[in-house]
KEMI-713580 format. One record per residue (C-alpha): x, y, z; residue in one letter. Coordinates in nm, 3 decimals. Last residue first. Layout:
<sites>
      east     north        up   resn
         X         Y         Z      A
...
</sites>
This chain:
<sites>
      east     north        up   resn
     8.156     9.421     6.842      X
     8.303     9.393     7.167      X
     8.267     9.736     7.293      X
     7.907     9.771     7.218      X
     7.830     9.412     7.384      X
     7.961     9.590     7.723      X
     7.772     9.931     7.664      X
     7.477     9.755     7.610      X
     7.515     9.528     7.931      X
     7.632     9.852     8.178      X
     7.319     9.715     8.467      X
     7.419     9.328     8.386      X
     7.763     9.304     8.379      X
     7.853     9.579     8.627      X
     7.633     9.361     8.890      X
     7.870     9.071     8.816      X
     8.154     9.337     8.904      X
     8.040     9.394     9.227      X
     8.312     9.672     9.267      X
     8.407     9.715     9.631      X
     8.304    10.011     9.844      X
     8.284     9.798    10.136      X
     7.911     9.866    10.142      X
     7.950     9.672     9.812      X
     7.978     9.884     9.456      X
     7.774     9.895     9.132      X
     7.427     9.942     9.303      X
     7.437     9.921     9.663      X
     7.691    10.183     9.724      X
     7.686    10.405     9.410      X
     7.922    10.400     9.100      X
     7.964    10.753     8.940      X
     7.755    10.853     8.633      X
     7.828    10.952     8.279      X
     8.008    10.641     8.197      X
     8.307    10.645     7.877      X
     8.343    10.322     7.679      X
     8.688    10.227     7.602      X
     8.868     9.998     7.357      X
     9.170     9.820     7.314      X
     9.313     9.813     7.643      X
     9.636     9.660     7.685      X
     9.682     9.343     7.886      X
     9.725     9.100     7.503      X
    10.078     9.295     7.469      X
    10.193     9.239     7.833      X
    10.162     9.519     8.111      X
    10.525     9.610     8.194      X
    10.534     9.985     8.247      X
    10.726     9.999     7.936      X
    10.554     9.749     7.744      X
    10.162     9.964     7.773      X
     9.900    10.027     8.004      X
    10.012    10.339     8.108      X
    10.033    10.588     7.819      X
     9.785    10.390     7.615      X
     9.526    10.449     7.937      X
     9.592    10.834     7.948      X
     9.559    10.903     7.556      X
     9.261    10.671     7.573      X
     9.080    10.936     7.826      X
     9.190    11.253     7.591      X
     9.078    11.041     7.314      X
     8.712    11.016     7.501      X
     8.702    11.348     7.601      X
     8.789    11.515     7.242      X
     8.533    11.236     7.076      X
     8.253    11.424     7.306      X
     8.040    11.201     7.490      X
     8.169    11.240     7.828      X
     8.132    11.614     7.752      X
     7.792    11.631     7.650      X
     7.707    11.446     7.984      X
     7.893    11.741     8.174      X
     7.696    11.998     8.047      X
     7.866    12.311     7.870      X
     8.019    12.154     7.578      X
     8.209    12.394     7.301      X
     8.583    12.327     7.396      X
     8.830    12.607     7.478      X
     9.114    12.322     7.590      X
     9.105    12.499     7.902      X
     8.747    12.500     7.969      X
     8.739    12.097     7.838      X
     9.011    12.013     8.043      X
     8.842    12.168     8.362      X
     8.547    11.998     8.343      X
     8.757    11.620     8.242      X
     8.885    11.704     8.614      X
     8.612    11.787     8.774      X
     8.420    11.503     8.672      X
     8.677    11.243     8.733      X
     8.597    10.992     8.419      X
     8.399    10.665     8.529      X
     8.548    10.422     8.236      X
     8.433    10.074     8.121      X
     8.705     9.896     7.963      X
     8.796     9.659     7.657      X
     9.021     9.357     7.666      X
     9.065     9.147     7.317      X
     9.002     8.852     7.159      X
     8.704     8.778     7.383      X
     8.599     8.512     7.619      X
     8.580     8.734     7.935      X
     8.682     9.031     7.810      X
     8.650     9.376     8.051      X
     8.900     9.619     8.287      X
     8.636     9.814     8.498      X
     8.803    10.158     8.571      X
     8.685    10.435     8.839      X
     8.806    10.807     8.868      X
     9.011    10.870     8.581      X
     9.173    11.186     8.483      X
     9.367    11.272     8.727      X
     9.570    10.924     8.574      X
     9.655    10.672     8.853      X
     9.332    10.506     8.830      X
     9.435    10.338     8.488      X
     9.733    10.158     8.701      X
     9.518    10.081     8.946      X
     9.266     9.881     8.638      X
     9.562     9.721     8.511      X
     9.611     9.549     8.835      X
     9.312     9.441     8.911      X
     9.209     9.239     8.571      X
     9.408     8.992     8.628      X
     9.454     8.816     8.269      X
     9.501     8.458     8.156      X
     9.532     8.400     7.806      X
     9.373     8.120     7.695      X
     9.361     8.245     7.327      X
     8.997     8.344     7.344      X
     9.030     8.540     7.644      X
     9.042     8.410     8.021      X
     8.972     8.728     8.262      X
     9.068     8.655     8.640      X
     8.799     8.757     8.857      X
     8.677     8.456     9.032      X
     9.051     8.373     9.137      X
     9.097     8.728     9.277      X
     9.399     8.956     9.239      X
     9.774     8.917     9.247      X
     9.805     8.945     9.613      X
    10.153     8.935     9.780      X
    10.187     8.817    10.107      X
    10.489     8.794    10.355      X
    10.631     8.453    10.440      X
    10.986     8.608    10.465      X
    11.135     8.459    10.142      X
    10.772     8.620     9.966      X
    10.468     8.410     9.987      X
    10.272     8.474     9.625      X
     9.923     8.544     9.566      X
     9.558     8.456     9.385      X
     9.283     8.470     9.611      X
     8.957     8.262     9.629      X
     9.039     8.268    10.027      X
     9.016     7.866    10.007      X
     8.996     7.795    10.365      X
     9.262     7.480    10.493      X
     9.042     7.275    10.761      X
     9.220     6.978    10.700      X
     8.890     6.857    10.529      X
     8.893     7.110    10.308      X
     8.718     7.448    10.363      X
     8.515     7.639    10.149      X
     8.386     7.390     9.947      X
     8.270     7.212    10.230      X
     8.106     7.552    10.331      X
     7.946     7.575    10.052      X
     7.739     7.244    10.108      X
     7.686     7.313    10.451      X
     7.503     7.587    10.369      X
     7.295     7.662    10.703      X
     7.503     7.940    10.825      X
     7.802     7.927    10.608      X
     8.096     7.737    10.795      X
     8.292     7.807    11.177      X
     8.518     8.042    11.035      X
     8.871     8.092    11.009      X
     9.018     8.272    11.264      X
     9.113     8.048    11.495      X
     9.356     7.860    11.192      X
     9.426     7.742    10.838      X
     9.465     7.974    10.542      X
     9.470     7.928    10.166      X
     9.608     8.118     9.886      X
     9.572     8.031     9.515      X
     9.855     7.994     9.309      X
    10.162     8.235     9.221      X
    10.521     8.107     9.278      X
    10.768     8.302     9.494      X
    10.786     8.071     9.764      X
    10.702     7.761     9.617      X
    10.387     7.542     9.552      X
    10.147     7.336     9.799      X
     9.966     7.088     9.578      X
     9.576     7.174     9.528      X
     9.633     7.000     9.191      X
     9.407     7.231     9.000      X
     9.447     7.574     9.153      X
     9.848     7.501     9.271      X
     9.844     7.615     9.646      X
    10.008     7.917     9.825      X
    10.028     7.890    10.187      X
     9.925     8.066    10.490      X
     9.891     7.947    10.882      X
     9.720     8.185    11.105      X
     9.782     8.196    11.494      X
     9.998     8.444    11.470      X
     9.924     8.685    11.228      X
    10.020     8.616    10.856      X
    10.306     8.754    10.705      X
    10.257     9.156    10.600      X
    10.026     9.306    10.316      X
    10.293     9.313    10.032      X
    10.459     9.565     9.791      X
    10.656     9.793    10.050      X
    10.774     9.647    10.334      X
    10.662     9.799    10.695      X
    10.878     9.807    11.015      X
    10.746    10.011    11.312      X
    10.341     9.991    11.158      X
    10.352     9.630    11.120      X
    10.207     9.527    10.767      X
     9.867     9.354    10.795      X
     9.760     8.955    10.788      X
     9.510     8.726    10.818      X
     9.210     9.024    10.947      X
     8.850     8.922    10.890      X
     8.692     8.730    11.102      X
     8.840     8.508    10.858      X
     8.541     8.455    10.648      X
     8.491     8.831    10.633      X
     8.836     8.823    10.454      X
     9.169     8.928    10.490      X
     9.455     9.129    10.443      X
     9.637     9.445    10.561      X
     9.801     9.788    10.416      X
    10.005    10.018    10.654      X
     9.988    10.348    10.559      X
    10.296    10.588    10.764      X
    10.251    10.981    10.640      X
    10.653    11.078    10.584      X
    10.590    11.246    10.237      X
    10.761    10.980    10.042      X
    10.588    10.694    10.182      X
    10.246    10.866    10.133      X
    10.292    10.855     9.814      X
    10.429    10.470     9.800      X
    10.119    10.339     9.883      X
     9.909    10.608     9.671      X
    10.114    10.505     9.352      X
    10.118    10.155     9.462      X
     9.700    10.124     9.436      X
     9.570     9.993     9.786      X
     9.357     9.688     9.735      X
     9.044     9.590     9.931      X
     8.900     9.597    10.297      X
     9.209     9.726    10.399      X
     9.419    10.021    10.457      X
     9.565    10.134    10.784      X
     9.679    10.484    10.868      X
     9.970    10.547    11.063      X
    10.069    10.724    11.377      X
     9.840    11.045    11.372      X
     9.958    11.275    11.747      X
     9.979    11.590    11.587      X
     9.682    11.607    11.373      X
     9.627    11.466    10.989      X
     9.570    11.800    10.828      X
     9.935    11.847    10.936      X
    10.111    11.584    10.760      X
    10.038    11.766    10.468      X
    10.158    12.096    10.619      X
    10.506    11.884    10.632      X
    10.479    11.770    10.308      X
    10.547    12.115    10.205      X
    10.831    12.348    10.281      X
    10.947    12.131    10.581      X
    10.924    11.830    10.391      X
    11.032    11.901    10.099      X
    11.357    12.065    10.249      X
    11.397    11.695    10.441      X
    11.387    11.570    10.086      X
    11.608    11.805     9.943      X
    11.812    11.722    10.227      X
    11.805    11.349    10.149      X
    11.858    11.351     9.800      X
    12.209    11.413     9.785      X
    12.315    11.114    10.099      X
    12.061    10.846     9.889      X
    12.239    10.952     9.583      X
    12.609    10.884     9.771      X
    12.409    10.509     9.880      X
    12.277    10.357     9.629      X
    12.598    10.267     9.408      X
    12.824    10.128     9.682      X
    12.542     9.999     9.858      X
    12.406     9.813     9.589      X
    12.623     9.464     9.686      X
    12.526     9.497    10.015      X
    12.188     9.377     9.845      X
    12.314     9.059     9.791      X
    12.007     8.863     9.766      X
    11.845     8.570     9.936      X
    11.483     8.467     9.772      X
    11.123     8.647     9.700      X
    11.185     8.980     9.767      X
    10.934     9.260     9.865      X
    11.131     9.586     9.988      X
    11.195     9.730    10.315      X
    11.560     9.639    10.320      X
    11.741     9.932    10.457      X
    11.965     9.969    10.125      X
    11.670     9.892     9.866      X
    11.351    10.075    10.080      X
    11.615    10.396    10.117      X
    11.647    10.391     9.731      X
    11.324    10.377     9.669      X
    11.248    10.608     9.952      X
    11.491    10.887     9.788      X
    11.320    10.853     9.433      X
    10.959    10.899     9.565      X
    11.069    11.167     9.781      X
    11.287    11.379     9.469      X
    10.958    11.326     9.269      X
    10.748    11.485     9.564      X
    10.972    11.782     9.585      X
    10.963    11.830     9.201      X
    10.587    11.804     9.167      X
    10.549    12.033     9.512      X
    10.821    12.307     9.350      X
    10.631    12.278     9.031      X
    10.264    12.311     9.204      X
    10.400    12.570     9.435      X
    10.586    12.779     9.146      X
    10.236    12.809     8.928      X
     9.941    12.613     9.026      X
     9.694    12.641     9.323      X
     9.458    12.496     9.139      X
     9.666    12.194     9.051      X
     9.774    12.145     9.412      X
     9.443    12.126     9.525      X
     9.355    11.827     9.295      X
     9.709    11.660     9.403      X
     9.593    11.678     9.787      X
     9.234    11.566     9.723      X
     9.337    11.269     9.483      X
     9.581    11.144     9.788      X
     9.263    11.228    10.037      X
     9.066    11.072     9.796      X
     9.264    10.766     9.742      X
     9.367    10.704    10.139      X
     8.942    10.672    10.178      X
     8.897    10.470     9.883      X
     9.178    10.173    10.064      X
     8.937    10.099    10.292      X
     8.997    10.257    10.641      X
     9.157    10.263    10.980      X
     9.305    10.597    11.097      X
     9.554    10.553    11.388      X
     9.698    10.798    11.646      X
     9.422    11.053    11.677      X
     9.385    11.407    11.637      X
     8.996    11.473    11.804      X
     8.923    11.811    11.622      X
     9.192    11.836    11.362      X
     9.066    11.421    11.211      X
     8.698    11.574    11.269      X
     8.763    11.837    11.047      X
     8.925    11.629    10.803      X
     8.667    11.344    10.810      X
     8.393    11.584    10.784      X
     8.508    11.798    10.478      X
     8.667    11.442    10.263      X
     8.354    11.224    10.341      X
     8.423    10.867    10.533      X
     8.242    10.962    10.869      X
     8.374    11.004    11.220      X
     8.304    10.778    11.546      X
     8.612    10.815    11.785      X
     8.696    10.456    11.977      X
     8.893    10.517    12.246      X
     9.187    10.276    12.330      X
     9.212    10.061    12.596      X
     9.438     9.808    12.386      X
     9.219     9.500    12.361      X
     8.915     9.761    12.284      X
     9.119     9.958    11.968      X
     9.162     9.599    11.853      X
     8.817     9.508    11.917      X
     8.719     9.901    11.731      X
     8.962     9.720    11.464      X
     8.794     9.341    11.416      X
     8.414     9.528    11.415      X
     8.526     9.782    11.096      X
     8.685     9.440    10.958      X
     8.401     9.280    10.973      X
     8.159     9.518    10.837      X
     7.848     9.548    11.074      X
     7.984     9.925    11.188      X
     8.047    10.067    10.860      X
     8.358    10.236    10.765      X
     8.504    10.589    10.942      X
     8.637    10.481    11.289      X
     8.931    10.711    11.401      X
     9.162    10.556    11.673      X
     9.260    10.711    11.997      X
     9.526    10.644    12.226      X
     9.368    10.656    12.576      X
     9.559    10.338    12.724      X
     9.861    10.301    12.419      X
     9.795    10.153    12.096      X
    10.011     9.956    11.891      X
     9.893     9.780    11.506      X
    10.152     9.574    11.455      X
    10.180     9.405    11.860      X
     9.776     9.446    11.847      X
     9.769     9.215    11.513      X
     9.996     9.000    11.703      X
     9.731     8.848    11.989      X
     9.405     9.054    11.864      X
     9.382     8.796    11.601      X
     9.260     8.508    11.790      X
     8.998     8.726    11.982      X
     8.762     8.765    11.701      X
     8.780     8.377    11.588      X
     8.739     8.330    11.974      X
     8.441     8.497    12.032      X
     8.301     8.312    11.676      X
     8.226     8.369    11.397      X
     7.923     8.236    11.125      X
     7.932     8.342    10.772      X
     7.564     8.368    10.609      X
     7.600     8.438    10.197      X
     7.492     8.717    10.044      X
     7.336     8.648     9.739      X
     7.553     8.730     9.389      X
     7.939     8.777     9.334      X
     8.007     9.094     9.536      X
     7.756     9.011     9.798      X
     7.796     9.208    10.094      X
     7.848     8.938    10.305      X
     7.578     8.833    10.580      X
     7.744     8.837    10.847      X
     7.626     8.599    11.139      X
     7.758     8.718    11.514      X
     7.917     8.550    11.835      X
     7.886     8.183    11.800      X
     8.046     8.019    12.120      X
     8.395     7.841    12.061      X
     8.592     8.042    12.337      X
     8.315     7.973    12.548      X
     8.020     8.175    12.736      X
     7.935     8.040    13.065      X
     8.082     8.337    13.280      X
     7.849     8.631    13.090      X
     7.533     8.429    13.201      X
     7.633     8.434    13.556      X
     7.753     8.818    13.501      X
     7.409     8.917    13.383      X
     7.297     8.724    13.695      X
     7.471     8.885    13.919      X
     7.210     9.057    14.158      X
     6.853     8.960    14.034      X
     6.623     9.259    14.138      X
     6.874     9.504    14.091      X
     6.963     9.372    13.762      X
     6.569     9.342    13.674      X
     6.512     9.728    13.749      X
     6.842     9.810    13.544      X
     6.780     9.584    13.256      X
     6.397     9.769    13.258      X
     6.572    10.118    13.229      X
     6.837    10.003    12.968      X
     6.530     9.872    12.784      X
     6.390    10.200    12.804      X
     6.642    10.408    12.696      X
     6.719    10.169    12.382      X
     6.302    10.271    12.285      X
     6.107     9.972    12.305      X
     5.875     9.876    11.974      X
     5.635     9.564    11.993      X
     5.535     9.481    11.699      X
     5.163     9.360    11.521      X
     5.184     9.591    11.260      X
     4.928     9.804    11.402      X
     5.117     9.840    11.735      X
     5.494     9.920    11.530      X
     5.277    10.210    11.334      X
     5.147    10.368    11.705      X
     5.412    10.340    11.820      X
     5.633    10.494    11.544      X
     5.349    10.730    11.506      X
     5.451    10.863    11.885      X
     5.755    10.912    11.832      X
     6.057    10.632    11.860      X
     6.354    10.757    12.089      X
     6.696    10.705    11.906      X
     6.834    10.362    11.891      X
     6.515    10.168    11.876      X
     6.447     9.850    11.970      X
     6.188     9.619    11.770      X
     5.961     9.297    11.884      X
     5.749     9.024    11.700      X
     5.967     8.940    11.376      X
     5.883     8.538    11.366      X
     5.637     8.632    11.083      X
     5.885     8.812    10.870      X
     5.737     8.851    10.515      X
     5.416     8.990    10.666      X
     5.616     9.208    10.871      X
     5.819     9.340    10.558      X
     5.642     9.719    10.553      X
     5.667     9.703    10.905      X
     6.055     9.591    10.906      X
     6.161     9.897    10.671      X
     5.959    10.150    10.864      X
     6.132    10.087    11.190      X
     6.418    10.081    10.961      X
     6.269    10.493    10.888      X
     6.229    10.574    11.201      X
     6.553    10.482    11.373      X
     6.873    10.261    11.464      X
     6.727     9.932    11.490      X
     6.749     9.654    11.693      X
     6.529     9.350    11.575      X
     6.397     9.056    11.785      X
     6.238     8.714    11.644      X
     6.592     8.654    11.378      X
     6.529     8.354    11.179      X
     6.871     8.408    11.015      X
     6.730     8.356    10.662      X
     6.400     8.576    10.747      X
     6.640     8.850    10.898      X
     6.882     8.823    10.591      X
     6.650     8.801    10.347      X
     6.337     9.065    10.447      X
     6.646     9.279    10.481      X
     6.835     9.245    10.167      X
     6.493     9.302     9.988      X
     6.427     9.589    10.168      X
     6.778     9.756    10.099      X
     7.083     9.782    10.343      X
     7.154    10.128    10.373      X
     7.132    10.139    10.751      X
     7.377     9.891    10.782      X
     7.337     9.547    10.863      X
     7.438     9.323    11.121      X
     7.314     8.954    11.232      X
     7.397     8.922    11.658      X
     7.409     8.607    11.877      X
     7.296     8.559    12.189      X
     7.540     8.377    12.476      X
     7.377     8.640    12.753      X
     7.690     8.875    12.775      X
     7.649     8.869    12.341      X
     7.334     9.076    12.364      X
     7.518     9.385    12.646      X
     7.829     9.345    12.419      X
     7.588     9.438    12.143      X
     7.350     9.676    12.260      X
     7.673     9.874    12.408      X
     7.881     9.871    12.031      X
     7.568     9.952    11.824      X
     7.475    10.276    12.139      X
     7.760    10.445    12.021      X
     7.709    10.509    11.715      X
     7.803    10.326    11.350      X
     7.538    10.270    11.150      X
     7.236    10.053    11.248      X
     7.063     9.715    11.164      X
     7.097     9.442    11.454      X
     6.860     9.134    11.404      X
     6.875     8.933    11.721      X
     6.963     8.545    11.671      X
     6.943     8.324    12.061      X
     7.172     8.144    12.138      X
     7.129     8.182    12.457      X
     6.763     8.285    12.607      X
     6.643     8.677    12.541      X
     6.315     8.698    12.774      X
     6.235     9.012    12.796      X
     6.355     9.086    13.149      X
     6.685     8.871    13.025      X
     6.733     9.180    12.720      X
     6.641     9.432    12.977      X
     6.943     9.288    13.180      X
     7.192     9.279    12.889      X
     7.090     9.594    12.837      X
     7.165     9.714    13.138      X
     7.489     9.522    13.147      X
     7.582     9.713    12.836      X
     7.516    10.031    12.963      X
     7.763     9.974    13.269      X
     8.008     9.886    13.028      X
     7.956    10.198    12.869      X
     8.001    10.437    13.122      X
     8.266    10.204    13.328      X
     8.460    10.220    12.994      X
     8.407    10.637    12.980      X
     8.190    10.779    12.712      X
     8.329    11.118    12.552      X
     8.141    11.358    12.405      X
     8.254    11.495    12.074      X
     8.106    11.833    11.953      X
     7.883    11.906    11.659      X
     7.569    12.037    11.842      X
     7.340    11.760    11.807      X
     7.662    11.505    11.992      X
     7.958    11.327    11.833      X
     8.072    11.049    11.932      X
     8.394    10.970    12.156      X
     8.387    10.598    12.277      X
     8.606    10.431    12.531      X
     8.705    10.721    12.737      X
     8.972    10.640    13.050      X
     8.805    10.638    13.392      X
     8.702    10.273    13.416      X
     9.089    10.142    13.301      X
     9.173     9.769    13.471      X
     8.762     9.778    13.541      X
     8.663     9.859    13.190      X
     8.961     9.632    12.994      X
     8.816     9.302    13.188      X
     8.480     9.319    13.160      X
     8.569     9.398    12.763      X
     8.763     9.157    12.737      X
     8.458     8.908    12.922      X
     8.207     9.045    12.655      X
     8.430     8.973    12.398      X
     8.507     8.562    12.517      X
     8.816     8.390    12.616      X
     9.025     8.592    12.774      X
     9.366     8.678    12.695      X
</sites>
């Protein structure tokens, strides 16, 4: 393996230069394909314009774009000369940008269009080191004109490849000279997380945290030369950047699509690829999608798809028990279950294979021909989607980690999965399960806090030292601020974040995670916030599914014609408790003090960059402040 990106890359684009490394999509709507040599070529160019300017090592270069082609060339072409990249997305806000860049000391900015270009004028004054731009797409005239007043210098990505190509021929291998000092150690980017708990914080990785991973992870997650894997989540994200390295490692091609239902489905017929990396949102919707469909179709399909799907879920429980693809946590005698497994196992199986041909298998369909598995992470899968797409035959492997650990720890190998964990750690990672007050390693099978020592943990908090030592010990064990259990096999089971766990007034402990899937299951429900810190009792904040609470109220002959009446209506709102009580209760085995007690009903969906993270995550301590009156109102 070598040791640094820029080098794998070198490496991948002359053992393959034909095969296509990117496919994006062009003005017209159709995917053109950039070969390795085509974009390795690019990316010495740049790395050339970048030396013509004056880039020197080490050097921090702001890089704020969604995901296209050119983010992956700029980049390898920056890190070739030892320089060191902070993302962001396009939807990153002014305020996150006058931090980060300021923070970072960043003197050179890449940006995707107009309006960042915009975004970094109006903050010039607040970035004084800020002296040049690049732009993605080719800046008009005003741009110029705008950058010039400001006191910037704005290059078009055209033209810098045009300069890198002028200086390359004019200094013959020294892109490469620059590209053969970089070290397994050397700092590759600074991401800023997305700040789920308050200000992002800097984490610094390395070449080799990235490259650690790609060792097993590329053994679970196989590609062949010209496989094809679907890139939906933002570029900057960690674990968007660990997969299209994966995708790299295997000379794979890298398809650019977008995470909304009518584009990623047309795009997913249009280019059929083997694997479909994504947070666990994505697999909801399409699972929501598929059952929301279903409904309106109604009548004999809807009962013979309920009964089909029912038969699935109960014939991969039992194949999971006898074929040993379930979580355990010590030896077992499962040959002892054979006997009474196995002759309903041998029923159910044709009716499932009938399932499949009548149904599932135009499912399986909308995913293309050639779709190997799906991989979830960035955040929790719910079971009921899990084991879903278990039943129908659609492979979703679930993985682990953190931006702190570059980010992948673990992930479910797509030939063998288990059902109920997110795979042993990779090679190269260590994992165990400590006591949160002691720190004292605990059982197999015990819950505690998990930590992780290894290449891909990071190298600390750019200039936080302080955190960073609270990060990691002085074995260099990382706190992941996760709760879990190792299973008899070293697998991982999360039970939900430290940070999160709700103490009430009788010390009860609660995790607030796994009540809140199990609310999410209902049609009815499109986002739950499980609430009571310091309270006698747990309440919950409710996003209803629009459509869904819509269709109730036309069916159930109910007077409310606008939506917001409707999520105020006492009908809605018992309809909504109905679905919790049925869930959250003994049977399903949520303990007395984990029911819900009380509900408040929210007219509007969460938004990226208000309630949720890029990721799509709830930022729960924003929650708490923009929903306070609601909050106090269930408590009283």
């Amino acid at each position: 393996m070598e040791t640094t990106l820029p080098r794998l890359f070198r490496k991948r684009a002359s053992e393959h230069p034909e095969l296509a490394f990117q496919m994006s999509r062009c003005k017209d709507g159709h995917f053109e394909p950039t070969t390795y040599k085509e974009a390795y070529e690019n990316a010495v160019a740049f790395a050339g314009g970048l030396l013509a300017h004056g880039v020197a090592r080490e050097e921090h270069i702001g890089l704020v774009s969604d995901n296209r082609k050119e983010w992956e060339q700029a980049d390898m072409g920056l890190l070739m000369l030892g320089a060191i990249d902070v993302p962001r997305g396009c939807d990153a806000t002014s305020g996150d940008l006058e931090y980060i860049l300021s923070f970072s000391e960043c003197r050179r900015v890449i940006v995707e269009n107009s309006a960042q270009v915009e975004k970094i004028i109006a903050l010039k004054e607040k970035l004084p080191l800020v002296t040049e731009l690049i732009m993605f797409d080719n800046p008009g005239d005003k741009d110029i004109e705008s950058a010039k007043n400001a006191g910037l210098s704005l290059f078009s990505f055209e033209q810098i490849l045009s300069e890198g190509r002028e200086f390359n021929a004019a200094n013959p291998g020294k892109v490469e000279d620059e590209m053969d000092k970089g070290k397994w150690d050397d700092l590759a980017t600074i991401i800023f997380t997305s700040g789920t708990t308050g200000k992002p914080k800097g984490v610094m990785l390395s070449h080799g945290n990235f490259i650690t991973q790609l060792d097993e992870v590329c053994e679970r997650i196989y590609l062949y030369p010209g496989d094809r894997g679907m890139m939906v989540l933002p570029v900057w994200h960690a674990f968007q950047r660990a997969v299209e390295y994966v995708v790299l490692n295997q000379s794979a091609t890298i398809c650019y699509s977008k995470p909304v239902g009518p584009v990623l489905l047309a795009d997913l017929k249009a280019l059929n690829p083997q694997v479909l990396p994504a947070v666990p949102r994505v697999f909801e919707a399409v699972y929501d999608g598929i059952y929301r469909n279903m409904r309106k179709t109604g009548g004999i399909v809807l009962r013979l798809f309920n009964f089909f799907v029912a038969i699935a879920l109960f014939h991969s429980k039992l194949d999971r028990v006898l074929f040993d693809r379930t979580t355990r946590y010590g030896m077992d005698k499962r040959w002892l279950q054979w006997p009474a497994f196995v002759i309903p196992w041998l029923v159910c199986y044709p009716i499932k294979l009938l399932g499949g041909a009548m149904i599932f298998r135009k499912i399986r369909k909308m995913l293309g021909t050639n779709f190997r598995s799906g991989v979830a992470g960035g955040g929790a899968l719910p079971p009921a989607v899990d084991k879903f797409f278990w039943a129908i035959g659609i492979k979703l492997v679930e993985g682990y980690g953190l931006t702190e650990t570059a980010p992948i720890i673990s992930v479910r190998p797509i030939d063998r999965p288990v059902l109920g964990n997110v795979g042993s750690a990779v090679r190269g990672i260590s994992a165990r399960v400590v006591d949160p007050l002691t720190r004292k390693p605990l059982k197999r099978g015990k819950k505690g806090v998990l930590e992780v020592k290894g290449g891909t943990v990071m190298k600390g908090y750019y200039k936080q030292p302080e955190l960073t030592a609270k990060a990691i010990d002085e074995n260099g064990w990382f706190d992941t601020g996760d709760l879990a259990r190792l299973t008899a096999n070293n697998e991982i089971v999360l039970c939900g974040r430290v940070k999160d766990t709700i103490v009430q007034t009788g010390g009860e402990n609660v995790e607030p995670l796994p009540i809140e899937m199990k609310m999410q299951e209902s049609r009815f429900i499109k986002t739950a916030v499980v609430l009571g810190q310091d309270q006698r009792y747990l309440a919950a904040l409710v996003v209803p599914e629009q459509s869904e609470v819509e269709a109730f109220c036309t069916s159930s002959d109910l007077p409310y014609k606008k939506y917001a009446d409707m999520v105020k209506s006492p009908e809605v709102l018992h309809l909504i408790e109905t679905e919790v009580a049925t869930r959250v209760n003994a049977k399903n085995g949520f303990k007395s003090y984990e029911r819900i007690n009380k509900i408040a009903l929210l007219p509007k969906e969460f938004e990226v960059g208000v309630e949720l993270s890029a990721k799509q995550e709830m930022m729960r301590y924003r929650i708490n402040e923009i929903y306070a009156k609601e909050i106090k109102a269930l408590f009283r």
